[in-house]
C-alpha positions as a Markdown table, in Angstrom:
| # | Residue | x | y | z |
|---|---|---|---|---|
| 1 | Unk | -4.7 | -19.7 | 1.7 |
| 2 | Unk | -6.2 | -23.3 | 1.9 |
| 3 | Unk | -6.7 | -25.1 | 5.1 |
| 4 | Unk | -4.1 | -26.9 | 5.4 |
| 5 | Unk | -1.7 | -25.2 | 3.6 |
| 6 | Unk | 1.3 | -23.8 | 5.2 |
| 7 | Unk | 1.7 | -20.9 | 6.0 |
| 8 | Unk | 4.3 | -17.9 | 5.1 |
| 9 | Unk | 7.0 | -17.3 | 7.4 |
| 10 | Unk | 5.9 | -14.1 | 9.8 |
| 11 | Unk | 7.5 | -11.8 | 12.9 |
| 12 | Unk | 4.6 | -10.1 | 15.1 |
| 13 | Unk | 5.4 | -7.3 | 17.7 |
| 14 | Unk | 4.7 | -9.3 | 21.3 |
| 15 | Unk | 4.0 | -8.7 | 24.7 |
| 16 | Unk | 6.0 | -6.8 | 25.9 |
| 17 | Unk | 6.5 | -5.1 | 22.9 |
| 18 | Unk | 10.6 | -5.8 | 22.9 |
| 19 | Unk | 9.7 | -9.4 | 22.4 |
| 20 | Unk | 8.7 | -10.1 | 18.7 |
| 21 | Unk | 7.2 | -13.5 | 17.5 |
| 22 | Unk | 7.7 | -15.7 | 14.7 |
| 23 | Unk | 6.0 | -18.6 | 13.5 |
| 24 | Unk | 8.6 | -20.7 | 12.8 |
| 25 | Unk | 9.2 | -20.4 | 16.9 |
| 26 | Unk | 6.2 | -23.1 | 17.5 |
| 27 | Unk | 7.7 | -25.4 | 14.9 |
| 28 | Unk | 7.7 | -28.9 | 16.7 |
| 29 | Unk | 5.7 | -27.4 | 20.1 |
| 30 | Unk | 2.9 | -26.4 | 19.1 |
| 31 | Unk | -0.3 | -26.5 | 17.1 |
| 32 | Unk | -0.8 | -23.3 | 15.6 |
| 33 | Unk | -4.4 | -21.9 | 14.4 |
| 34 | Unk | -4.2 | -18.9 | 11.9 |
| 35 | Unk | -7.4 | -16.2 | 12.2 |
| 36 | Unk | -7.3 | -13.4 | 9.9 |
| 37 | Unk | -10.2 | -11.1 | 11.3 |
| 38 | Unk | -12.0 | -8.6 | 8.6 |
| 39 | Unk | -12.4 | -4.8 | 10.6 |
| 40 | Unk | -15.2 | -4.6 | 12.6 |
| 41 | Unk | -18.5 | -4.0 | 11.5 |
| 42 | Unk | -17.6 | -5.4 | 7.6 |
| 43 | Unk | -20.4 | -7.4 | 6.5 |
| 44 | Unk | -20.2 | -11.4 | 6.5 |
């Protein structure tokens, strides 16, 4: 993805774990940063 591109339409599990939740939920609320984190200890 490019920044600024949008994004794909997702569903996460949530907290509590009955409680999923989707992007499109923060449509018109919120700003929403996306983070994709590599495993830990990969290099760069």
């Amino acid at each position: 993805m490019d920044v600024g591109s949008v994004a794909p339409a997702f569903t996460l599990k949530g907290t509590p774990p009955d409680e999923d939740v989707t992007l499109s939920s923060f449509r018109g609320k919120k700003n929403v940063v996306l983070v994709f984190y590599p495993m830990n200890n990969t290099p760069g």
